[in-house]
N, C-alpha and C positions, 0 to 999 in steps of 0.2 A: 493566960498572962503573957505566952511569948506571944501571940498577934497580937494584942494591946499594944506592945514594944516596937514591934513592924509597923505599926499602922502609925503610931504617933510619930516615928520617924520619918516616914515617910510624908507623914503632913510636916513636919518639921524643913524637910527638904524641901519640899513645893511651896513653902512661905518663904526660903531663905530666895528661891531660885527668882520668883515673883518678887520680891522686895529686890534684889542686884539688879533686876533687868529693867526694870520701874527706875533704879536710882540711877540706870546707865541713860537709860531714854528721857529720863530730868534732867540729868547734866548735858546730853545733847542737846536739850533745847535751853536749856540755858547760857550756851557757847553761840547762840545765833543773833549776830549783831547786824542792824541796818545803818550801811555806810553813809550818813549824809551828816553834813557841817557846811554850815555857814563861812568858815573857810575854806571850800569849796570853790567860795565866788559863782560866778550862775554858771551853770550846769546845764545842757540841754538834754542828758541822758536821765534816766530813773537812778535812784538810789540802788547799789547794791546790797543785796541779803547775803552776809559773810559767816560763814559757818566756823564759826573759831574755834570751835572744839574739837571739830576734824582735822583743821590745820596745828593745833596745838600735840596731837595723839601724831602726828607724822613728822611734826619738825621743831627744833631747840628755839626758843623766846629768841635768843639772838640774831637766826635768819631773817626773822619779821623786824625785831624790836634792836636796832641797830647799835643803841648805843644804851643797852640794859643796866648799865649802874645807872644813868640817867634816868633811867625809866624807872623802875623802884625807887631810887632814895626821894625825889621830887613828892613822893606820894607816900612814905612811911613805909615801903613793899607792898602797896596795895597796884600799883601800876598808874598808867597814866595812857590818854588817847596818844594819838598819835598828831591831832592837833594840838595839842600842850607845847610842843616845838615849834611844828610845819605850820603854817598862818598862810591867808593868800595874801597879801603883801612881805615881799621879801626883803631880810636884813641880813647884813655883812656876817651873821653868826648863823644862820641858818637859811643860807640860800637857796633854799628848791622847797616851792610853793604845796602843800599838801595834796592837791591833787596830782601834779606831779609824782611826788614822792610816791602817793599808791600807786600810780599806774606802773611807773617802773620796779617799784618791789614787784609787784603781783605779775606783772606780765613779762616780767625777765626769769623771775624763779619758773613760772611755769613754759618759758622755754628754754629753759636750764635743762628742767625733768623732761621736755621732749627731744634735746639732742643729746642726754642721757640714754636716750632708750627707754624711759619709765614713763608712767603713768600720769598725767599731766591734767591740770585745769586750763581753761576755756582762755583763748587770747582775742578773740573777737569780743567789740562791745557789748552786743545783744545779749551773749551767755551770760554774761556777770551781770547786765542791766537790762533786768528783766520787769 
């Protein structure tokens, strides 16, 4: 009876451990967004593959998502792109073009984190636009 107790526990733990890691590796791929919009305007580069669930597990919605009451209330709290604002035509309320907008988010924080001393992503085009 006591190995019956060991054993089923033991299957109990390797279902629990199997189902976390399964539900961690589904949430990583379901944080993987391809950066392309038509507000973009043409583009000579590929689209970027943005792993937002890695960036999400390292930094607060407000590093990225600048102006976060905007960003929830617009949408119920369910969020909103980032071209729900940034548009490639630009107006007196929202002056910097989306493609803009990313580049300087993304390539400033990440030499933010390199004259930090920390660990950094890619500031060359190729890396991000692959």
């Amino acid at each position: 009876m006591k190995y019956r107790y060991i054993i089923f526990s033991l299957i109990f733990a390797v279902i629990m451990a199997t189902s976390m890691a399964w539900s961690k590796e589904q949430k990583a791929d379901e944080g993987i967004m391809n950066l392309k919009s038509k507000e973009f305007g043409r583009h000579n580069e590929r689209p970027v593959i943005f792993d937002h669930y890695l960036h999400e597990t390292i930094l607060q919605c407000r590093v990225c998502h600048h102006d976060f009451n905007v960003f929830t209330n617009r949408n119920e709290d369910k969020g909103s792109k980032c071209s729900g604002c940034h548009k490639k035509q630009l107006t007196a309320e929202i002056p910097i073009p989306l493609l803009t907008a990313f580049h300087k988010k993304c390539i400033g924080c990440h030499e933010n984190y390199i004259n930090w001393g920390r660990k950094s992503g890619p500031l060359m085009c190729g890396y991000c636009h692959k």
